[in-house]
C-alpha positions in Angstrom: 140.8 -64.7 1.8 142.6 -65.8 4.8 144.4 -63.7 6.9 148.0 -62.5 5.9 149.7 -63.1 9.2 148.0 -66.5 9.7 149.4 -67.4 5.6 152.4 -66.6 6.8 152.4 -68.3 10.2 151.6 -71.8 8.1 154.1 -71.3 5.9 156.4 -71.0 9.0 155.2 -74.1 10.2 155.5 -76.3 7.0 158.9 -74.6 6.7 160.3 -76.0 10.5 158.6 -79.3 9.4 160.2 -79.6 6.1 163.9 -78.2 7.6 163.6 -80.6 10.5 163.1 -83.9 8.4 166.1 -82.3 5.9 168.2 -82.4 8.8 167.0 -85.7 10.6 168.0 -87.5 7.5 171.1 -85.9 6.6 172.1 -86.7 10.5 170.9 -90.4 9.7 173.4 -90.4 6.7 176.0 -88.9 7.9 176.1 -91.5 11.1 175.5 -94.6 8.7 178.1 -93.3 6.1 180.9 -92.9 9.1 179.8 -95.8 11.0 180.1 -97.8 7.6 184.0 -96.1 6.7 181.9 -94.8 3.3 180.8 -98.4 2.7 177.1 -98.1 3.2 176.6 -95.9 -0.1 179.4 -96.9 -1.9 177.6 -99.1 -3.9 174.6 -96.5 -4.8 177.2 -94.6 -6.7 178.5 -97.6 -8.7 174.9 -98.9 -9.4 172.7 -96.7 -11.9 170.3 -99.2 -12.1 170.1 -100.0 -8.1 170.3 -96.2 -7.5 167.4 -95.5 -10.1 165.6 -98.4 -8.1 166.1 -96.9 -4.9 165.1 -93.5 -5.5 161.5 -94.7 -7.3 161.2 -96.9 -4.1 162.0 -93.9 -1.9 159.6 -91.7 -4.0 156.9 -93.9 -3.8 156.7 -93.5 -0.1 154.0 -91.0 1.1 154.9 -87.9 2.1 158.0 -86.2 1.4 160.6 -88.5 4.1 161.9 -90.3 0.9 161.9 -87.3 -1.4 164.0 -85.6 1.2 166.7 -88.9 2.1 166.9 -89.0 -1.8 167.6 -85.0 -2.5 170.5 -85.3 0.3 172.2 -88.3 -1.1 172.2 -86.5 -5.1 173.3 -83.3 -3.3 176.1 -85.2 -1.8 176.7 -87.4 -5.4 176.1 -91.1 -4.0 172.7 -91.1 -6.3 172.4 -90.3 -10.1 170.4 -87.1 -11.8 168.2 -90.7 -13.3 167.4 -91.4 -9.5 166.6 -88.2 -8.7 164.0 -87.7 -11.9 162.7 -90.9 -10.6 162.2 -90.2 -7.1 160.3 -87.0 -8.4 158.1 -88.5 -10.8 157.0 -91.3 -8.2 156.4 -88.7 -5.5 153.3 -87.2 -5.2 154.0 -85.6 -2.0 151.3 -84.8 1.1 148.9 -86.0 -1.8 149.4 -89.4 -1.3 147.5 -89.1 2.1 144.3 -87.7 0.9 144.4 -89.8 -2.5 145.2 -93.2 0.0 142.0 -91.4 2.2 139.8 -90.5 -0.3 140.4 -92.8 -3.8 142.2 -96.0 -1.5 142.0 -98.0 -5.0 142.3 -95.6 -7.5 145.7 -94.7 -5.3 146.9 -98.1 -5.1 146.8 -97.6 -8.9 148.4 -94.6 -9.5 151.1 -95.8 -7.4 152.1 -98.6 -9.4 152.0 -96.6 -12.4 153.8 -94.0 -10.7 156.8 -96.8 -9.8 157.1 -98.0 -13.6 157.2 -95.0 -15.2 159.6 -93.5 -12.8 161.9 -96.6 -13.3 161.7 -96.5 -17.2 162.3 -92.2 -16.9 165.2 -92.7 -14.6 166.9 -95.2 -16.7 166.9 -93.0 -19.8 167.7 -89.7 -18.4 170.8 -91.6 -16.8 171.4 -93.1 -20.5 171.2 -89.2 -21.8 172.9 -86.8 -19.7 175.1 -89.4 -17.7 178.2 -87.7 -19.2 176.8 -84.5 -18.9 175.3 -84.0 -15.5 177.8 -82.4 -13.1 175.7 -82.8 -9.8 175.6 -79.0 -9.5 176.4 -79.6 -6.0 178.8 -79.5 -3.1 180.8 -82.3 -1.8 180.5 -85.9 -1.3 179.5 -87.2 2.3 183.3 -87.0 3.7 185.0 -89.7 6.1 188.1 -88.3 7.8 191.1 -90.2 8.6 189.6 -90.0 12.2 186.6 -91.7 11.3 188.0 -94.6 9.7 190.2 -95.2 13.1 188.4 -95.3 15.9 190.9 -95.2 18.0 191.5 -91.8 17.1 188.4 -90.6 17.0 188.7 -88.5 20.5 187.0 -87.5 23.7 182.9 -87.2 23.6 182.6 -84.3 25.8 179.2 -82.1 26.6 179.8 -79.3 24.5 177.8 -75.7 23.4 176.9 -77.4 20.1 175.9 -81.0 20.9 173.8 -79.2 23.9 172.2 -76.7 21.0 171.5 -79.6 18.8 169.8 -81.6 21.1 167.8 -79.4 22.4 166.9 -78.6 18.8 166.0 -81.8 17.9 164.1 -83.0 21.8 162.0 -79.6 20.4 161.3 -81.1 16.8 160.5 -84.3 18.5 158.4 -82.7 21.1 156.2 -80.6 18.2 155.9 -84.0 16.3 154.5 -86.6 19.1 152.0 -83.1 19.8 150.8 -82.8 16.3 151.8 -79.1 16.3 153.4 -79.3 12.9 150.6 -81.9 11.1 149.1 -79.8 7.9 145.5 -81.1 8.4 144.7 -82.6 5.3 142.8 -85.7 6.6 139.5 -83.9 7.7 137.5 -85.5 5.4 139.0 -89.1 6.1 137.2 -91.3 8.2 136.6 -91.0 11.7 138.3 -94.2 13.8 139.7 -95.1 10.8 143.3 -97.1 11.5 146.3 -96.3 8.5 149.4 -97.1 8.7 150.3 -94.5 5.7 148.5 -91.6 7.1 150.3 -88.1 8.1 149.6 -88.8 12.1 152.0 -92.3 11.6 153.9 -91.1 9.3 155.2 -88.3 12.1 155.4 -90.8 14.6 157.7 -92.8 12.2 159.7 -89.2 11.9 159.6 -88.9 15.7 161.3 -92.4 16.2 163.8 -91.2 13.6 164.1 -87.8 15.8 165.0 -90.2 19.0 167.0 -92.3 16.8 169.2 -89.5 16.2 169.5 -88.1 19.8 170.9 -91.2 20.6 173.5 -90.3 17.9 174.0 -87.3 19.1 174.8 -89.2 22.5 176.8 -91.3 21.3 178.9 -89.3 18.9 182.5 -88.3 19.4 183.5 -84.6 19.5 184.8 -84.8 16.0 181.6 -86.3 14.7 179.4 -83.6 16.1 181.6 -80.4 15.1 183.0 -81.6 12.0 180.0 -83.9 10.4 176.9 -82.8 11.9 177.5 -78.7 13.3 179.6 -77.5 10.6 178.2 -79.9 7.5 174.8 -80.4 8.1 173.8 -77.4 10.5 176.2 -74.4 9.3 176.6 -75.4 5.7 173.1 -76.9 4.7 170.3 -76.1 7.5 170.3 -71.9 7.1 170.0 -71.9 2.8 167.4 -75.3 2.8 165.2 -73.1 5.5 165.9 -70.2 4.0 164.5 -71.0 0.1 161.7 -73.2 1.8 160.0 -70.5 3.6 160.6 -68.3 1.3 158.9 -70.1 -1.2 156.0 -71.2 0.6 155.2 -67.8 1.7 155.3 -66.4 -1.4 153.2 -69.4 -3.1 150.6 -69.0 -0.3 150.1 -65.1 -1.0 149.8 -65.8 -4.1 147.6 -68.1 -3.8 145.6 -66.9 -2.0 144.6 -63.6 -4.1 144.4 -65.9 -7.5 142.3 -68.9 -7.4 143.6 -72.0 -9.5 140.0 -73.5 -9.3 138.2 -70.7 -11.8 140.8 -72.0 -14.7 139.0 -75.6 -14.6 137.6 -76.0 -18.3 135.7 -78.9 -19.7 138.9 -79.9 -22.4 140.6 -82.7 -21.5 143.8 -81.7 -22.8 144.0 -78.1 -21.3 143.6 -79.5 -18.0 146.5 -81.9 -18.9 148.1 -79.3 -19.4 147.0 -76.8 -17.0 147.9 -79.9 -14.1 151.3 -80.2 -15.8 152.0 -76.7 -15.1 151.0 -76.5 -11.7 152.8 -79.3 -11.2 156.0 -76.9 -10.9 155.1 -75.6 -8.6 157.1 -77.2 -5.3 154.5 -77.0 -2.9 151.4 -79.7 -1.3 148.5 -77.9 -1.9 147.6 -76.7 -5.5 147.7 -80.1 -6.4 144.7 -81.1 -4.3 142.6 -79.2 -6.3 143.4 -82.0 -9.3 143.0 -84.8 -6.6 139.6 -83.3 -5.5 138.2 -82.5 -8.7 138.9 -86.5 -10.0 137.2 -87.5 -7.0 134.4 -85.5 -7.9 134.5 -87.1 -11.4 135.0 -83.4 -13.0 138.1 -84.3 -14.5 139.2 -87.9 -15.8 141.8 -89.8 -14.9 144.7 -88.7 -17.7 144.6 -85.1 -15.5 144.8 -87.1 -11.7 148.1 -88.7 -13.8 149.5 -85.4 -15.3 149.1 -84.3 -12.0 151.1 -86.8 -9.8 153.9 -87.2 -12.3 154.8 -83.6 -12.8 154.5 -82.4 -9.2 156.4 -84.2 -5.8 155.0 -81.7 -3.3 157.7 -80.3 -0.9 160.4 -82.9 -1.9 162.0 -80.7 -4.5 162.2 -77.6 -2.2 165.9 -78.6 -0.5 166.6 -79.6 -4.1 165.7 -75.6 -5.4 168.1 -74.5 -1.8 170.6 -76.9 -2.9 170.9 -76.7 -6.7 168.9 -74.6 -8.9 170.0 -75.9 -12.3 169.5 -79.8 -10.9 165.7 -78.3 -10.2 165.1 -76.6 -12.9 166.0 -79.3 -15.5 164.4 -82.2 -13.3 161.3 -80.2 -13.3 161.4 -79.9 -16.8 162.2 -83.6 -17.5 159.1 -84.3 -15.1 156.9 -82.0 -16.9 157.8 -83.3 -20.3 156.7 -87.1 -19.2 153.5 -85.7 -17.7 152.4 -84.3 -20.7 153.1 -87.1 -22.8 151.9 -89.7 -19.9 148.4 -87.8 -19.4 147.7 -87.3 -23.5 148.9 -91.0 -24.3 146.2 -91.5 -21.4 144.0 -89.9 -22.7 144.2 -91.4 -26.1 143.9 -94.9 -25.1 
């Protein structure tokens, strides 16, 4: 058993990561929302089927940097409760780096899979609860009156709270490029070995983001940064996403780490469908490498590796449980209920 403090100190780190990329994105929008007068998203809202599209698409990306671009624009009702099951059901989180290290075809596979099923699960749960999904969340991203002219948007002035976010973010950026914050799930991958997908380019990717939005920060007018970014994105959404996600992970990786998932594994097919399903719930990258490793192995066939990606996204969902708890709950259970149904049809054919 590891160390309490050191359990906790990981979960600290994951928890900074996870916050950070919730905030570089939500930045990101907020800047392409007002720089568009509302235009940009306008027509995810009006398009089910283009919105279900793009949240598969932004799902299928490795890691949870889609996952967390697609949580923010539900939260903020420019995507559908359809995109967001899809996004879900195509994510398969900090997984996808040691599936695309370890199982490179087999991934390639999944992926595809992942992507049409997501699709085809999006569309219907937009077709069912359409009418009866409220969003279960805040507010739209807003565009002033000041925003729309700019000739009113005001001075740009060094202030206490563009200072503070920059710094912020320079830090963030600093703790990316220096790997402090990398979860060090490619040990077994390859030495030398050049991937574009893997977790040390998928931070630099984040850390060009992170410059991307000091430059906003620069540039932004007084207005922008108190109104959009400080009292929106840092005040009203940074505290409660930081808050549930360390929480969480904590408490998953005490858990954890007094009960082993590993002594459940059982011969029957179908109860490690299951068993994967359930785990899958779980909103965390981790448990679900024990699926990844165990197909790899050739313990466990490939109807349990699907269960497994379907029901779980890794940490995508986690701003989703700080955000909106019923949204979570029922996309979860949506998730689940195609996993099960995915892995034993699987397993019948």
């Amino acid at each position: 058993m590891e160390p309490i403090l050191h359990l906790v100190g990981h979960s600290l780190l994951n928890a900074i990561l996870i916050s950070g990329l919730v905030v570089i994105m939500m930045i990101m929008i907020e800047s392409l929302n007002i720089e568009s007068k509302g235009g940009f998203f306008a027509g995810l809202a009006k398009s089910r089927v283009g919105g279900v599209l793009v949240g598969a698409i932004l799902g299928v990306i490795p890691g949870c940097l889609g996952g967390f671009a697609t949580v923010s624009l539900y939260t903020h009702r420019l995507l559908s409760f359809g995109a967001l099951v899809a996004m879900m059901i195509a994510s398969t989180g900090d997984e996808a780096f040691v599936m695309l290290a370890t199982l490179p075809d087999e991934s390639v596979k999944i992926f595809c899979i992942l992507f049409v099923v997501a699709v085809a699960a999006g569309l219907v749960t937009d077709l069912l609860f359409h009418k009866k999904d409220k969003m279960h969340c805040a507010e739209l991203y807003e565009v002033h009156e000041s925003d729309r002219d700019p000739s009113i948007r005001g001075p740009r002035t060094l202030g206490w709270k563009r200072v503070v976010m920059f710094a912020g973010i320079l830090l963030f950026l600093a703790a990316l490029v220096c790997g402090l914050l990398e979860h060090g799930h490619e040990e077994d991958a390859a030495v030398g070995t050049f991937n574009l997908l893997s977790e040390r380019w998928m931070n630099n990717l984040f850390a060009i983001l992170s410059i991307v939005v000091l430059v906003i920060l620069v540039r932004g007018s007084d207005h922008f940064v108190e109104e959009h970014l400080w009292k929106h994105v840092i005040l009203g959404h940074l505290p409660r996403v930081f808050a549930w996600t360390f929480g969480v992970l904590a408490g998953l990786a005490l858990l954890l780490n007094f009960f082993d998932i590993s002594s459940w594994i059982s011969d029957n097919t179908l109860l490690m469908i299951l068993l994967a399903t359930l785990v899958g719930i779980i909103p965390e990258s981790g448990p679900h490498l024990v699926f990844v490793t165990l197909y790899a192995s050739g313990i466990v066939p490939f109807p349990v590796l699907l269960a497994s990606c379907i029901s779980q996204d890794g940490h995508a969902s986690l701003p989703l449980l700080a955000e909106s708890k019923p949204s979570f709950l029922k996309a979860k259970l949506i998730n689940c209920a195609i996993a099960l149904l995915a892995g034993v049809a699987c397993m019948i054919l």
